[in-house]
C-alpha positions as CSV (number, residue, x, y, z in Angstrom):
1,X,-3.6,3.1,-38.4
2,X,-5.8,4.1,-35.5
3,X,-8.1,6.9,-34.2
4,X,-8.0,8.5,-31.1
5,X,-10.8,10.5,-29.8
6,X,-12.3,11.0,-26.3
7,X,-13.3,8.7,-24.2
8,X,-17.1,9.0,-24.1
9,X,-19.7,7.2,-21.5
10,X,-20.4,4.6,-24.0
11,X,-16.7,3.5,-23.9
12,X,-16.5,3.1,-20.1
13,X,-17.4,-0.8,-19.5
14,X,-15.1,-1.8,-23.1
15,X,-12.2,0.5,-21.5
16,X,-12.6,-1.1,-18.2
17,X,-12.7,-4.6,-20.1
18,X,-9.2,-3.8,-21.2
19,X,-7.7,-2.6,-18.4
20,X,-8.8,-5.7,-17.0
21,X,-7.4,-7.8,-19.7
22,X,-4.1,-6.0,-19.2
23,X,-3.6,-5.5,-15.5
24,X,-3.4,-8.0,-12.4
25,X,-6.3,-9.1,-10.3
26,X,-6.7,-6.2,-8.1
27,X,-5.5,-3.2,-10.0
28,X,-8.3,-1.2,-7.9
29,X,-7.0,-1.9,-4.7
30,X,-3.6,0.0,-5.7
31,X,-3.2,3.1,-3.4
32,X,-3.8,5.4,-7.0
33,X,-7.3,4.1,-7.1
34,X,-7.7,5.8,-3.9
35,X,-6.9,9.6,-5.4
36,X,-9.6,8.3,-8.7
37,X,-12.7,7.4,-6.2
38,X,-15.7,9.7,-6.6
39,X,-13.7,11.9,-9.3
40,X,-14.5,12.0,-13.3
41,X,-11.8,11.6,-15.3
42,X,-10.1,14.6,-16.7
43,X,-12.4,14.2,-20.1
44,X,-10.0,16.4,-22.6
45,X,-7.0,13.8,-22.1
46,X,-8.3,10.1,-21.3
47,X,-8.3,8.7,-24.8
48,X,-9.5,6.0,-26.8
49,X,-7.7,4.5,-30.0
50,X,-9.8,2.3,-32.3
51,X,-8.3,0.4,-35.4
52,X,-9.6,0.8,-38.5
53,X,-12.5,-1.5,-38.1
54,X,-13.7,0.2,-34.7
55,X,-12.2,-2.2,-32.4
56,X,-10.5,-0.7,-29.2
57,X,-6.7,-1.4,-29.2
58,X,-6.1,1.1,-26.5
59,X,-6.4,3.4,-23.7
60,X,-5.1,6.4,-21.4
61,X,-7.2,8.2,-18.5
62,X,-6.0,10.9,-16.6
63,X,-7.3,12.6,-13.2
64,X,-6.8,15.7,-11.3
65,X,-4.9,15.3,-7.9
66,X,-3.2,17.7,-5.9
67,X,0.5,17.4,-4.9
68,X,1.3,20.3,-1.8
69,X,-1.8,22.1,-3.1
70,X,-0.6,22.4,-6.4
71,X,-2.8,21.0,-9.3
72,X,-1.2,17.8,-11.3
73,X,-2.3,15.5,-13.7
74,X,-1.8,12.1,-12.6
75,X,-1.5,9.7,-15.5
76,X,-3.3,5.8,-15.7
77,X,-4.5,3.6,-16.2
78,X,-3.1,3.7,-19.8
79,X,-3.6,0.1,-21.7
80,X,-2.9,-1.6,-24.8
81,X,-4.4,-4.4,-25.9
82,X,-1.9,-7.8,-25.9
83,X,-2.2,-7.8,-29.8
84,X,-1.3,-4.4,-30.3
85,X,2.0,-4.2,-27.9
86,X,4.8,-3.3,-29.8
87,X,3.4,-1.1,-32.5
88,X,3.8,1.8,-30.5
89,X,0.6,2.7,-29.4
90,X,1.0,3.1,-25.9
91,X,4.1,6.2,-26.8
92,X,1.1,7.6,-29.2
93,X,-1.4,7.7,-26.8
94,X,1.0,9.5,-24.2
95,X,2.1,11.6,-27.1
96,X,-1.0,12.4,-28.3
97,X,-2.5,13.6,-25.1
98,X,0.1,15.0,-23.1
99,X,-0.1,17.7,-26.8
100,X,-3.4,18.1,-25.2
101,X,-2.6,19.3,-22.3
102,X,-3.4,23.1,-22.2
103,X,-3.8,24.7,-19.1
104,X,-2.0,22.1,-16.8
105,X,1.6,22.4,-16.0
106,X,2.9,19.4,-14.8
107,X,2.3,15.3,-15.0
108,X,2.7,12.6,-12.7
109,X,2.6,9.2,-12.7
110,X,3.5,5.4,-11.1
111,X,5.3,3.3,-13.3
112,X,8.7,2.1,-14.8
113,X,11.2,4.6,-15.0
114,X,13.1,2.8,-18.0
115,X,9.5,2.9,-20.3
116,X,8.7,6.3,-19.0
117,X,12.1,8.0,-19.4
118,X,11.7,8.1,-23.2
119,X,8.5,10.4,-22.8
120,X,10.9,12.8,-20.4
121,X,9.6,11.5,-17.1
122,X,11.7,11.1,-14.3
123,X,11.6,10.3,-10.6
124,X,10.1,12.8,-8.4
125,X,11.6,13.6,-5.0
126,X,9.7,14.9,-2.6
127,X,5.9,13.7,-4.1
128,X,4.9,11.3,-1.8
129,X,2.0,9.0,-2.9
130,X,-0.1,7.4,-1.0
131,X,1.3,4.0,1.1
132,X,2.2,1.7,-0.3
133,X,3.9,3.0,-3.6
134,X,7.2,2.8,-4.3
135,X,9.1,6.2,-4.5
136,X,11.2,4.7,-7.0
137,X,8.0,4.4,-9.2
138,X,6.6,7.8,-8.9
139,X,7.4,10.1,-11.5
140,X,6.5,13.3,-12.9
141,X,7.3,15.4,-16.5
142,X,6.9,19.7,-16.9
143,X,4.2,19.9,-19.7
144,X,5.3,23.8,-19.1
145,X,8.7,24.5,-18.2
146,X,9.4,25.2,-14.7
147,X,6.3,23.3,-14.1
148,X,7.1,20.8,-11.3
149,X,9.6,23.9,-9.7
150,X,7.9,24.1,-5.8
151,X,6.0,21.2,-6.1
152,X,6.5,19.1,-3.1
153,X,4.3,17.0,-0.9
154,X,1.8,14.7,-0.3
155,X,-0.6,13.4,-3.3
156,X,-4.3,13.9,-2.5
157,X,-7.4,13.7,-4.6
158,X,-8.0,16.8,-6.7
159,X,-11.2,18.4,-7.1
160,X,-14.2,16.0,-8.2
C-alpha cells in the first residue's frame, strides 16, 4: 500500500536521489531538461508515493510548456524505485495525477510508446521537441476531449 501526496520542498533532494538511481548518467543534459530550467514544477500534479513505513518508492513531476502557443503538460521525470518495479506503481502514479488534472487539457510526454499506450498516449505528429528527440518518442493524451485538436508546433518552455 502506498500514499501519494504532493511533492513538497522537503522531498526535492530524496526525489532527485531517485531519479538518479533510476536514470542514466546525464539525464539533465536531455533536450526536456531544457523546457524544465528556471521553471517550478506544476505543484498540484508531481507526486510522491511513500510505503507504509515512509520510505519513497516513487515519483512523477510535471511542467508547463507550450506547444504552438497552446498550454500542455509535459510529463517526467516519473521514477520508481528498482525494488518496487512491477507492482504497478508507476500506472498509479500516472493514474492518480493525470485525475488531477483540472484545468489543463492535454499531456505530453517522451517515452516508449508500448508502456505509454496502455495510459491512452499516443504519438504526436506535428509537436516537435527540441533536437535531439526522437519523434517516435514524443507523445501526447486529451485529458479533455478534443484537447490536442490544433495543437501543432514547436515545444517551448511554458510560463515560470
Amino acid at each position: 500500500m502506498y500514499e501519494l501526496e504532493r511533492e513538497t520542498a522537503a522531498d526535492r533532494w530524496e526525489v532527485e536521489a531517485l531519479f538518479d538511481l533510476c536514470f542514466a548518467p546525464g539525464r539533465e543534459a536531455l533536450s526536456s531538461y531544457r523546457l524544465r530550467d528556471g521553471v517550478d514544477p506544476v505543484a498540484d500534479l508531481s507526486l510522491v508515493a511513500r510505503d507504509e513505513g515512509g520510505v519513497l518508492a516513487g515519483a512523477v513531476r510535471y511542467w508547463p510548456v507550450l506547444v504552438g502557443g497552446a498550454r500542455v503538460l509535459l510529463l517526467g521525470p516519473i521514477a520508481v524505485h528498482p525494488t518496487r518495479q512491477g507492482e504497478g506503481l508507476g500506472a498509479l502514479l500516472v493514474e492518480e495525477s493525470l485525475a488531477r488534472a483540472d484545468g489543463w487539457e492535454r499531456v505530453m510526454l517522451v517515452g516508449d510508446a508500448p508502456y505509454y499506450g496502455k495510459f491512452g498516449f499516443s504519438r504526436l505528429s506535428g509537436v516537435e521537441m527540441p533536437p535531439p528527440t526522437n519523434p517516435d518518442r514524443v507523445l501526447g493524451r486529451e485529458i479533455v476531449a478534443g484537447g490536442w485538436d490544433g495543437v501543432r508546433g514547436r515545444v517551448t518552455q511554458g510560463p515560470g
